[in-house]
VOPALUM-600425 format. One record per residue: residue in one letter; x, y, z of N, C-alpha, C, O, CB in turn. Coordinates in nm, 2 decimals. Glycine has a CB too. Layout:
BEGIN
r n_px n_py n_pz ca_px ca_py ca_pz c_px c_py c_pz o_px o_py o_pz cb_px cb_py cb_pz
a X Y Z X Y Z X Y Z X Y Z X Y Z
...
***
This chain:
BEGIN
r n_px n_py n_pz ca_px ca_py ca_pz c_px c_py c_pz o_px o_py o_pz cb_px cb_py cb_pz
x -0.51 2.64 -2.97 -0.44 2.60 -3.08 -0.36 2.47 -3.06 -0.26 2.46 -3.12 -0.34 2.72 -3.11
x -0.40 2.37 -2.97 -0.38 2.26 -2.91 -0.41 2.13 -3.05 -0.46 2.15 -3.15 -0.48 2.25 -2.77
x -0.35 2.01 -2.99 -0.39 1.95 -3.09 -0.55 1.88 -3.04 -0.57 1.79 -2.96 -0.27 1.85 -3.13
x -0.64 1.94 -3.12 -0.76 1.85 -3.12 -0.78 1.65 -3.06 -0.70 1.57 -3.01 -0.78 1.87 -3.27
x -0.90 1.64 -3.10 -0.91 1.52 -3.07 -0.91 1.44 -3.20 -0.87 1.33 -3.20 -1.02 1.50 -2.97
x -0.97 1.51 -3.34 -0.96 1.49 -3.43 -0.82 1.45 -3.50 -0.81 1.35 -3.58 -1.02 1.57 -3.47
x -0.75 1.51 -3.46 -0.57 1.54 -3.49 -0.49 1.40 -3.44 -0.40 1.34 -3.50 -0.50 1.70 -3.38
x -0.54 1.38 -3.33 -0.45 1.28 -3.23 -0.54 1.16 -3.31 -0.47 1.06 -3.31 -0.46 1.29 -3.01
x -0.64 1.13 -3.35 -0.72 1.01 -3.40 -0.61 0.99 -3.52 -0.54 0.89 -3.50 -0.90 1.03 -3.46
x -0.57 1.07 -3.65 -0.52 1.11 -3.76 -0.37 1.03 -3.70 -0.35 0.92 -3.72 -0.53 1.30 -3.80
x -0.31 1.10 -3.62 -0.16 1.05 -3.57 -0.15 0.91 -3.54 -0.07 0.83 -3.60 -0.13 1.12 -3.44
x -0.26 0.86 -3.43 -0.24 0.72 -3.39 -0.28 0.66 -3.54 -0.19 0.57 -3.57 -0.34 0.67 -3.25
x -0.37 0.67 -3.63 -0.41 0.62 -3.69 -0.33 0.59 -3.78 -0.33 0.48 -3.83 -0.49 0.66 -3.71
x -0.24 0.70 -3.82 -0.05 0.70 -3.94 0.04 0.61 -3.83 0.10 0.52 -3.88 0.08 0.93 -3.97
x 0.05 0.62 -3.71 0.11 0.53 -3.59 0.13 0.40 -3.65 0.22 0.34 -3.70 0.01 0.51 -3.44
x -0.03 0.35 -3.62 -0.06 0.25 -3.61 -0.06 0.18 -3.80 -0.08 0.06 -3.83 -0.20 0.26 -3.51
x -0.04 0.25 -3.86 -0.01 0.21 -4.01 0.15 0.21 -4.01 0.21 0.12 -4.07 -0.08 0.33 -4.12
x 0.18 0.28 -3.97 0.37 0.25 -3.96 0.42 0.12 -3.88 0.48 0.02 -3.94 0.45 0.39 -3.85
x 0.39 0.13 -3.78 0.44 0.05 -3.66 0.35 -0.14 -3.67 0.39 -0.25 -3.64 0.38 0.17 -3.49
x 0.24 -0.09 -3.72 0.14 -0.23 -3.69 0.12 -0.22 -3.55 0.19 -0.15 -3.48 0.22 -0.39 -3.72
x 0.01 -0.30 -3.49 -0.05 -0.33 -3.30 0.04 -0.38 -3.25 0.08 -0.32 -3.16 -0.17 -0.44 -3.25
x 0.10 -0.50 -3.29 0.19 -0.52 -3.21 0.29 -0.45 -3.18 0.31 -0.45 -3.05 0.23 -0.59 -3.23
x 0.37 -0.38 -3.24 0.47 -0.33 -3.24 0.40 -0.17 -3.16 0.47 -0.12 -3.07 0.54 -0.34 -3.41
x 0.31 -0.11 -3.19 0.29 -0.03 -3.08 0.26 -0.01 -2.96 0.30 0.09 -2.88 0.25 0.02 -3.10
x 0.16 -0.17 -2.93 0.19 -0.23 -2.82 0.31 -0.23 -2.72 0.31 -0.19 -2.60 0.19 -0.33 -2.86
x 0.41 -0.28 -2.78 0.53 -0.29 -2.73 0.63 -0.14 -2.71 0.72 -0.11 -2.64 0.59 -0.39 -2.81
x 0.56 -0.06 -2.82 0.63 0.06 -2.77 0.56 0.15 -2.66 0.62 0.23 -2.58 0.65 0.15 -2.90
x 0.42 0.12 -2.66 0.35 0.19 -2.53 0.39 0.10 -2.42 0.39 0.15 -2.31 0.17 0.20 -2.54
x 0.42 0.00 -2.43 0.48 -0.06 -2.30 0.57 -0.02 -2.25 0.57 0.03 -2.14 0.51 -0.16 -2.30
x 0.71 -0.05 -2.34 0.80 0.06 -2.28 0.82 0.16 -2.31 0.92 0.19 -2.37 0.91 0.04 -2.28
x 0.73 0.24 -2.29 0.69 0.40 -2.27 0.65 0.42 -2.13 0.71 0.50 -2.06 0.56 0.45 -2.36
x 0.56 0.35 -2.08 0.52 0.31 -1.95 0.60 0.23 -1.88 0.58 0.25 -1.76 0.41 0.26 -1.95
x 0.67 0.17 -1.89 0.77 0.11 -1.79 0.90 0.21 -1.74 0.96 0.21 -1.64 0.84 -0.02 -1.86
x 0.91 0.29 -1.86 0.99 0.39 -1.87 0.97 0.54 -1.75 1.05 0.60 -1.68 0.97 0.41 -2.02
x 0.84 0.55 -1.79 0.78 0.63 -1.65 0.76 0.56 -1.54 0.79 0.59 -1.42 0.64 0.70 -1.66
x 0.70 0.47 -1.59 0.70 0.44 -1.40 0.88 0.46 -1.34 0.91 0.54 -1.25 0.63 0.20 -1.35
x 0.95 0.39 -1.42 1.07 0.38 -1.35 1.14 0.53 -1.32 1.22 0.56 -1.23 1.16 0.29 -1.43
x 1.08 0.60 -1.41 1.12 0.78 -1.38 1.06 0.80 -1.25 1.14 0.82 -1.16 1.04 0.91 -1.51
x 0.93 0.80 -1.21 0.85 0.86 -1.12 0.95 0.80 -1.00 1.01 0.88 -0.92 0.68 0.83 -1.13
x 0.95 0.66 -0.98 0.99 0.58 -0.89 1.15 0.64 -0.86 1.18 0.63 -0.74 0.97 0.43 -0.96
x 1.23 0.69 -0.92 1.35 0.71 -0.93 1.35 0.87 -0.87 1.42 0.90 -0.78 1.41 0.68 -1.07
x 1.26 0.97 -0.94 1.22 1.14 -0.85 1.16 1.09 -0.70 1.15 1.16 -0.60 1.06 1.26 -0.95
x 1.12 0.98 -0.70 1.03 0.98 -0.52 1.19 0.89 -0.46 1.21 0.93 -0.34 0.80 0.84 -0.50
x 1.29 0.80 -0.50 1.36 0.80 -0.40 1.47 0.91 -0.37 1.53 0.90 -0.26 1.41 0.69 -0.42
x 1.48 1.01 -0.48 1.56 1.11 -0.47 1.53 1.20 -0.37 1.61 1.24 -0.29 1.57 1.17 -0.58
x 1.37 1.24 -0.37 1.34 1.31 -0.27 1.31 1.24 -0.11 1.30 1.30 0.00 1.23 1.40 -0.33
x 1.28 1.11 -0.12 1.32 1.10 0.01 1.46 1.05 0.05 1.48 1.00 0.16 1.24 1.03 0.06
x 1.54 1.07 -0.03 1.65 1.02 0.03 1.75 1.15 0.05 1.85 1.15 0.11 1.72 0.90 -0.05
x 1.68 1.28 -0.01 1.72 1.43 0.02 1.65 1.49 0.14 1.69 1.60 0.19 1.69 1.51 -0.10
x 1.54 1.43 0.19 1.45 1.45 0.34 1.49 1.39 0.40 1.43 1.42 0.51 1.32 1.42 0.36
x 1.59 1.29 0.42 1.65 1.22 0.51 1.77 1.30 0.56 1.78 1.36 0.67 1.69 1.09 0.46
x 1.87 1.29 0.44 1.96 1.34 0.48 1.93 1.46 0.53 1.93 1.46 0.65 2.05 1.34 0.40
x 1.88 1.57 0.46 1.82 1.70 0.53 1.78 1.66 0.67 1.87 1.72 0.74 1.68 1.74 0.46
x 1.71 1.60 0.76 1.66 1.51 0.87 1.82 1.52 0.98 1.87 1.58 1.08 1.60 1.32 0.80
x 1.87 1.42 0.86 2.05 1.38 0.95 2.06 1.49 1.00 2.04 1.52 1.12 2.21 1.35 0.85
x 2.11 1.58 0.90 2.18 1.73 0.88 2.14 1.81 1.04 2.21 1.84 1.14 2.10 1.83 0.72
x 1.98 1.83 1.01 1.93 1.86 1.14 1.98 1.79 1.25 2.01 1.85 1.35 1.79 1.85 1.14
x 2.00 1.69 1.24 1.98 1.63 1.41 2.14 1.66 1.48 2.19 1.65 1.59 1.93 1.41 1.42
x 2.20 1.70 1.36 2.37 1.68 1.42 2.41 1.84 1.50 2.35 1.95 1.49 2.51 1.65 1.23
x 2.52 1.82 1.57 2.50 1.96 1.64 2.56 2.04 1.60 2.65 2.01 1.52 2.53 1.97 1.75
x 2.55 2.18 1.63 2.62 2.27 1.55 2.79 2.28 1.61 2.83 2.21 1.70 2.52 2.42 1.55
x 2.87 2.38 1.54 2.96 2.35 1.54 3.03 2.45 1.71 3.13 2.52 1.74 3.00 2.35 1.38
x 2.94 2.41 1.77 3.01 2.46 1.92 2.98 2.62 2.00 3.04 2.66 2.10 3.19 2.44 1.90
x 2.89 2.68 1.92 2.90 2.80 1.92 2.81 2.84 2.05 2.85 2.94 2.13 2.88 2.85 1.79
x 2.71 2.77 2.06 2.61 2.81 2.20 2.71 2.73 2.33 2.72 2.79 2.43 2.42 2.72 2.18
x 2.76 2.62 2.32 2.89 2.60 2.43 2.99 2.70 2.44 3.05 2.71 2.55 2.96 2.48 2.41
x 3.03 2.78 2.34 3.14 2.89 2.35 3.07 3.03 2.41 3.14 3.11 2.46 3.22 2.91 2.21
x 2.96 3.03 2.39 2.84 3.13 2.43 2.87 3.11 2.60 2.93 3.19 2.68 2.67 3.07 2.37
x 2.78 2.99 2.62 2.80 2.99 2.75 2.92 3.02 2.85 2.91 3.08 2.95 2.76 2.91 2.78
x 3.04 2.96 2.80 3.15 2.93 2.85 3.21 3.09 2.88 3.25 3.14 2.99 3.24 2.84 2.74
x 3.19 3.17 2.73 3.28 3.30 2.77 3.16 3.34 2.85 3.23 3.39 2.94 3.35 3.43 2.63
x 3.04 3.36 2.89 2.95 3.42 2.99 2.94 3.40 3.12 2.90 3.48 3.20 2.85 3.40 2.96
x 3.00 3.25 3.14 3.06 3.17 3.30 3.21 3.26 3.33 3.23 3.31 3.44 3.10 2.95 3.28
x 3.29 3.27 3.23 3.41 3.34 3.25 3.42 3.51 3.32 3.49 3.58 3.40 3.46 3.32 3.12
x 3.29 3.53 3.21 3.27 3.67 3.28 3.23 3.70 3.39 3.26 3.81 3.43 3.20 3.73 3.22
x 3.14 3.60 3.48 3.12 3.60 3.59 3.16 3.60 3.67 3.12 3.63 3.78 3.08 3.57 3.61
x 3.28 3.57 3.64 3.37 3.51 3.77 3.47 3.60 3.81 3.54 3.58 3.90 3.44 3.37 3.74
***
């Protein structure tokens, strides 16, 4: 129940009677400048969320395997 291929001919075809070539031209242009700059903008988000994620990892936790050891040397003694 999709739109056909018949249907989308019908559309561009009222489009392109509204708008004129040029002028759709320029709206499929920035339509596409528009995504690229979307796509471009989700790929620096996610690597700049794999990074930090990355950071996050490399930093140390907050002391708890040194307090591990420490009370376990204490007990030895």
């Amino acid at each position: 129940m999709g739109i056909g291929f018949r249907e989308l001919l019908i559309i561009l075809a009222i489009a392109l009677l509204i708008f004129g070539a040029k002028k759709l031209r320029t709206i499929g242009s920035d339509l596409g400048s528009a995504v690229k700059g979307f796509k471009k903008a989700m790929n620096e988000g996610d690597s700049d969320e794999s990074t930090r994620q990355l950071e996050q990892d490399k930093r140390p936790d907050a002391g708890f395997e040194s307090d591990k050891q420490e009370s376990s040397d204490s007990k030895r003694a």
